[in-house]
C-alpha positions in Angstrom: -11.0 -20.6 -24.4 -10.2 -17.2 -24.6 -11.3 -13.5 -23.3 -14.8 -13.3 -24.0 -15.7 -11.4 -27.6 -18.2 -8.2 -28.6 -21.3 -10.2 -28.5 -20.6 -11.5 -25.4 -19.2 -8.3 -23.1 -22.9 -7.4 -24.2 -24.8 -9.9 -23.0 -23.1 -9.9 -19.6 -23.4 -6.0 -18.9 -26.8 -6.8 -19.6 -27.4 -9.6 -17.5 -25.6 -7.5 -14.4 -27.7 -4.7 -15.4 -31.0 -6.6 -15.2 -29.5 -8.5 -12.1 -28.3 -5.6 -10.0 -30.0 -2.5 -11.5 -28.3 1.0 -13.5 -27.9 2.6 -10.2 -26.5 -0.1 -8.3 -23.8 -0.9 -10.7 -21.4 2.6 -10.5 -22.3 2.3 -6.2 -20.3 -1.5 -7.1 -17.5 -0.1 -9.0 -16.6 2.6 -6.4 -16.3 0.4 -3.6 -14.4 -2.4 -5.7 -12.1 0.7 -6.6 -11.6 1.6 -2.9 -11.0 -2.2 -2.0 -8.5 -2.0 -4.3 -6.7 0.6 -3.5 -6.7 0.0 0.2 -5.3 -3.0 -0.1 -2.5 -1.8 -2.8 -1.8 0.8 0.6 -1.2 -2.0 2.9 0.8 -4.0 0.7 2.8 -1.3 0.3 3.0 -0.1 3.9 3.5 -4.5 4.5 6.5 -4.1 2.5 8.2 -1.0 3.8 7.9 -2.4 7.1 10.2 -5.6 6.1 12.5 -3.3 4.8 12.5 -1.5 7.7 13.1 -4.7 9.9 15.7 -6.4 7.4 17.8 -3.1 7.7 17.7 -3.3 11.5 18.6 -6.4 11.5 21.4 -5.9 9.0 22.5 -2.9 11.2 22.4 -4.7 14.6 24.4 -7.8 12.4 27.4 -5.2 11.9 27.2 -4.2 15.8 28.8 -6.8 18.0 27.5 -6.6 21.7 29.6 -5.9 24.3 29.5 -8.6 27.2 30.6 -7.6 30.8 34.1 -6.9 31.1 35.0 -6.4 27.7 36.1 -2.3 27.3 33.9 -0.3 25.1 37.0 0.5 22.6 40.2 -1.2 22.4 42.9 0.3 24.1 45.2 2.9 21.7 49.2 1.8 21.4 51.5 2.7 19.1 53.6 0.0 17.6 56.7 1.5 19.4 55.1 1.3 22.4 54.2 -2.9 21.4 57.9 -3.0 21.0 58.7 -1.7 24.5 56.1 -3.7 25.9 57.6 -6.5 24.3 61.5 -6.5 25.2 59.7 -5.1 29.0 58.4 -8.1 29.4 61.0 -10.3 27.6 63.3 -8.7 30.4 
């Protein structure tokens, strides 16, 4: 069974004509055309919004936490000043 033919596209427009009325019709189409597009917009606006939270979550991923204690950046030496610690505390 495929997509209905000439013959038949006719006979239905008429039926919905006779059914719902020439001025109800175009009344139907706008608001199926606004249904549409609102929910195209929230789809949309669905899908930014799991970007959003996957690249938050991707960016809080690459961030460790810092637990009490623990300094906020590691503490700068030179590795001359490893070697003198070092033979210090070999000494």
């Amino acid at each position: 069974m495929g997509l209905p033919g000439g013959w038949e596209l006719v006979l239905i427009v008429l039926v919905l004509v006779l059914l719902f009325g020439a001025t109800k019709l175009p009344q139907m189409a706008r608001s199926l055309g606004q249904s549409a597009r609102v929910f195209k917009a929230e789809a949309r606006g669905m899908k930014a919004d799991e970007e959003a939270a996957k690249k938050a979550q991707s960016e809080k991923e690459q961030k460790p936490e810092l637990t009490a204690g623990e300094p906020s950046t590691p503490p700068a030496t030179s590795p001359v000043e490893d070697k003198q610690q070092q033979n210090e505390q070999k000494n």
